[in-house]
C-alpha positions as CSV (number, residue, x, y, z in Angstrom):
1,X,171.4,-29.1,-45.6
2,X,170.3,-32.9,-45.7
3,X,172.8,-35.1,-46.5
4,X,173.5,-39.2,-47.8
5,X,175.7,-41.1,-45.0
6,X,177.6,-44.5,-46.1
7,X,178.1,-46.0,-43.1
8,X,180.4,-49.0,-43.7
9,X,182.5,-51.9,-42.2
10,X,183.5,-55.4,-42.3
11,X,180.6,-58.5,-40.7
12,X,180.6,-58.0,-36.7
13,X,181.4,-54.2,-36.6
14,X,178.4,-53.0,-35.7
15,X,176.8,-51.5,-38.3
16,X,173.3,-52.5,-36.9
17,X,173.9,-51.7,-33.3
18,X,174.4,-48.0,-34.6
19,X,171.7,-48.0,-36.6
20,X,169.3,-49.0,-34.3
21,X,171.4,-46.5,-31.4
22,X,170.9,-43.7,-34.1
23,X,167.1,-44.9,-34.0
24,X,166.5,-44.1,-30.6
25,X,168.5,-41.2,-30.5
26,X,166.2,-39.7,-32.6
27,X,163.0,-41.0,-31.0
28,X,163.9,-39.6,-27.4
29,X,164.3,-36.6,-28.8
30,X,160.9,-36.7,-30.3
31,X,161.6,-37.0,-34.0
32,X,160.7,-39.0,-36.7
33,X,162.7,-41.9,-38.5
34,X,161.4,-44.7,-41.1
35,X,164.0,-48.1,-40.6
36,X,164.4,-49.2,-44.4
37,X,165.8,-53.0,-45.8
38,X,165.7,-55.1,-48.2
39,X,163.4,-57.9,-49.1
40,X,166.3,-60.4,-49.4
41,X,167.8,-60.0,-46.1
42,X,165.8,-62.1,-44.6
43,X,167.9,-62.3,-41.3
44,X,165.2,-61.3,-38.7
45,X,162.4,-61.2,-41.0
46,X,160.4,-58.1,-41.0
47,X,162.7,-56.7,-38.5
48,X,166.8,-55.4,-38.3
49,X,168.6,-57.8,-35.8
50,X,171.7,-56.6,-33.9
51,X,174.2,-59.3,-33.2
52,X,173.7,-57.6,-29.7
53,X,170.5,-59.4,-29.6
54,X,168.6,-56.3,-29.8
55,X,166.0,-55.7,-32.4
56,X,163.7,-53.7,-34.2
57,X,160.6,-53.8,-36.4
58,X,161.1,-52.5,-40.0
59,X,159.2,-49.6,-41.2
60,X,159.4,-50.7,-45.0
61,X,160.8,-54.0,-46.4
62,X,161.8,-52.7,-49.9
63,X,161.9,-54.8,-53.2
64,X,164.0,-54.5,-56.3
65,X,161.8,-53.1,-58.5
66,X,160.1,-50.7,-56.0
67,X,160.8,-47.3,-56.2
68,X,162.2,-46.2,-52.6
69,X,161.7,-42.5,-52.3
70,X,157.8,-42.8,-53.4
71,X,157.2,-45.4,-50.8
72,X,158.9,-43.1,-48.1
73,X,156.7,-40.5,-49.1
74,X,153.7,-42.5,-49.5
75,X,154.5,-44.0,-45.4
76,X,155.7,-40.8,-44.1
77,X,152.8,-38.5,-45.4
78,X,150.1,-41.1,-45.4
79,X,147.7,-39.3,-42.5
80,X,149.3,-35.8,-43.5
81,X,147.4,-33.3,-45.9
82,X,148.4,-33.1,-49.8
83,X,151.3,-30.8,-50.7
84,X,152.9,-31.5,-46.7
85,X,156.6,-31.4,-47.0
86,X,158.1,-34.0,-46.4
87,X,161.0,-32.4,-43.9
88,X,157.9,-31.3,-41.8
89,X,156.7,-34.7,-40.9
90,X,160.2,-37.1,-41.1
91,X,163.6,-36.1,-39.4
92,X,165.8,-39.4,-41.0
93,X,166.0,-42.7,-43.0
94,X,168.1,-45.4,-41.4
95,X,168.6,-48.1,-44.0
96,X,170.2,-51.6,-42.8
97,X,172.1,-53.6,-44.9
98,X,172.3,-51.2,-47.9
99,X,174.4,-53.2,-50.0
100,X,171.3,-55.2,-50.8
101,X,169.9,-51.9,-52.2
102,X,169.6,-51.3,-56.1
103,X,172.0,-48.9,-58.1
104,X,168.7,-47.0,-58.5
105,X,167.6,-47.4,-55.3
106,X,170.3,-45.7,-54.2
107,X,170.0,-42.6,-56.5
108,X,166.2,-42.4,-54.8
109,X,167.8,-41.8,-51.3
110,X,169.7,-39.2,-52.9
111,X,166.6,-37.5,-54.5
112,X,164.8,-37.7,-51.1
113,X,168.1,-35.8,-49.4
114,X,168.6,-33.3,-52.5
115,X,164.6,-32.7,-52.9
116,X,163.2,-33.7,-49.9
117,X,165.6,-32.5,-47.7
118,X,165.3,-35.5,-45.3
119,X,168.7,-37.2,-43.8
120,X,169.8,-40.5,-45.1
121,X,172.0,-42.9,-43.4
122,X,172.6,-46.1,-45.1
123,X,174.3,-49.0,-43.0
124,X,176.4,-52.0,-45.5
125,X,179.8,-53.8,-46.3
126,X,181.2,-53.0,-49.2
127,X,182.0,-56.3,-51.0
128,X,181.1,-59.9,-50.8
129,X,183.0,-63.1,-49.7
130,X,185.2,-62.6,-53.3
131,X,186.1,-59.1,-52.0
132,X,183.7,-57.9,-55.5
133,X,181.7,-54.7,-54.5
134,X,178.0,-54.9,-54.2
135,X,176.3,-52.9,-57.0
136,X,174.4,-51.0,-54.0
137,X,177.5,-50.2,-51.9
138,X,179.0,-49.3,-55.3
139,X,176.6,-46.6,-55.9
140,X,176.6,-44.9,-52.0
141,X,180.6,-45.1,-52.8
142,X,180.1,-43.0,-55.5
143,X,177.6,-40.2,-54.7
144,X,177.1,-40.2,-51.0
145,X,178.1,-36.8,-49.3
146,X,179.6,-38.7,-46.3
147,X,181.5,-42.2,-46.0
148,X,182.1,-43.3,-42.5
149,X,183.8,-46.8,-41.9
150,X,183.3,-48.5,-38.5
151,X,185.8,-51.7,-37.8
152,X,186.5,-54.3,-36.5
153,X,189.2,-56.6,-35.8
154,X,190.5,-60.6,-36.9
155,X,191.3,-63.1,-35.1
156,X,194.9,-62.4,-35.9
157,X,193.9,-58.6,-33.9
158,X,194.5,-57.1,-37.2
159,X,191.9,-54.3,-38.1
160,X,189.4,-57.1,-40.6
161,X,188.7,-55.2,-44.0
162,X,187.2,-58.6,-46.0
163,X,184.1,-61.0,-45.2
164,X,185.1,-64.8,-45.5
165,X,181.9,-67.3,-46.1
166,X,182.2,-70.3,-44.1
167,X,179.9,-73.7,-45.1
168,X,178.9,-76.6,-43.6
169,X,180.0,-76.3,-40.1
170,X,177.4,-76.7,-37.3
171,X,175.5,-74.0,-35.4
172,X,177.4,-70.9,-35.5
173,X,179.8,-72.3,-38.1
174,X,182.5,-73.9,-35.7
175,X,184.5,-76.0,-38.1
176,X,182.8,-75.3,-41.5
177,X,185.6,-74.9,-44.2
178,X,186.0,-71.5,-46.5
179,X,184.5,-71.1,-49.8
180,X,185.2,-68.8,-52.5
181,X,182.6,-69.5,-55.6
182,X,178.9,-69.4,-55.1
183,X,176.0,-66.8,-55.3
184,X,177.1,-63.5,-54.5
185,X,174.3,-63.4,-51.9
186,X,173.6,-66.2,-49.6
187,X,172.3,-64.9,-46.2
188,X,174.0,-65.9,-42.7
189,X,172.1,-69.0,-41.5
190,X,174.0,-69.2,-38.4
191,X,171.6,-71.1,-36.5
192,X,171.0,-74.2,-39.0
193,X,175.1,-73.5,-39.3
194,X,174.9,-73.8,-43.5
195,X,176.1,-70.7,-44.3
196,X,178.5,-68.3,-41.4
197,X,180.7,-65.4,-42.3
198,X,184.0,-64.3,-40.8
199,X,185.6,-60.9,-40.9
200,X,189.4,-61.4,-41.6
201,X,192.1,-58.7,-42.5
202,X,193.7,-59.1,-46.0
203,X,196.4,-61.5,-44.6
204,X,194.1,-64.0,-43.4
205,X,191.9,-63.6,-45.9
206,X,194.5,-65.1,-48.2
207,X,195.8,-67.7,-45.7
208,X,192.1,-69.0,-45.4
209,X,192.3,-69.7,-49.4
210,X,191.1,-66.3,-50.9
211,X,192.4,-64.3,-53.5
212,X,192.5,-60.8,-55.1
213,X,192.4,-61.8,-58.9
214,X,189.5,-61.8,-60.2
215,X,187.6,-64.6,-60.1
């Protein structure tokens, strides 16, 4: 039986770098997978961007209002006869950065595993620079069959469990100060060095300025 996969961890633990592994794992084999993200991570563009510096084309950029499973059916069976089902023609969904993903987004990959029978592994953190869940990871928290976390480790060597924003600070953030108020989403611009994310353990996380009220 198909089944959903959370697949989460702190920044830097290499949620992407599996993804895109799991990727060609499948394709040597000779099977079928459709690479899913969202509109608003626009890191890489059109494409999912390991920090590895490897890459790979998206097979749908998906926006909030779309309705997932119907465009995975409408890609996957697009040059297949009506009534094709759709476990005949797709062996997985690999979706990056599923935080960004819609509470009912989220119910869609689980109508493509429970009716579909297709495989769905989504890839995400859990909650933002404020330690507040995404409404996305909330969701694959709550219903998916399978939750898998993949670390990483502070600077401190402890095993990091929180993502710290960093502003201002130069290409690749050296320097830039923390902040703790602002939109929930703000993409990693690195490379212009406005906006840079650390991944600290709990400890740190408080040292840097953070808190665990709510705020």
């Amino acid at each position: 039986m198909a089944k959903l996969y959370f697949r989460y961890g702190a920044m830097n633990s290499g949620k992407t770098t599996s993804l895109l592994q799991t990727a060609h794992n499948y394709e040597e084999r000779g099977q079928t997978v459709l690479v899913v993200k969202a509109v608003v991570d626009t890191r890489g563009r059109s494409a999912v961007v390991s920090r590895l510096g490897v890459s790979r084309e998206v097979d749908l950029l998906v926006q909030d209002e779309d309705d997932l499973r119907a465009l995975v059916l409408r890609r996957a069976l697009a040059d297949h006869e009506a009534g094709t089902p759709l476990r005949h023609v797709l062996d997985c969904v690999l979706v990056d950065e599923a935080q960004f993903l819609t509470p009912s987004q989220v119910d869609q990959l689980m109508e493509l595993v429970l009716l579909d029978d297709v495989p769905v592994l989504a890839y995400g953190i859990r909650s933002d620079f404020r330690t507040r869940s995404f409404p996305g990871s909330r969701r694959l928290l709550e219903i998916a069959h399978s939750l898998e976390e993949l670390k990483t480790i502070c600077r401190c060597g402890r095993k990091a469990v929180f993502n710290a924003r960093r502003a201002g600070g130069g290409p690749g953030g050296e320097g830039g100060g923390f902040v703790f108020d602002g939109d929930q989403v703000v993409i990693d611009s690195g490379e212009a060095g406005d906006v840079t994310y650390e991944s600290l353990c709990g400890k740190c996380y408080l040292a840097a300025g953070g808190t665990l009220s709510e705020q």
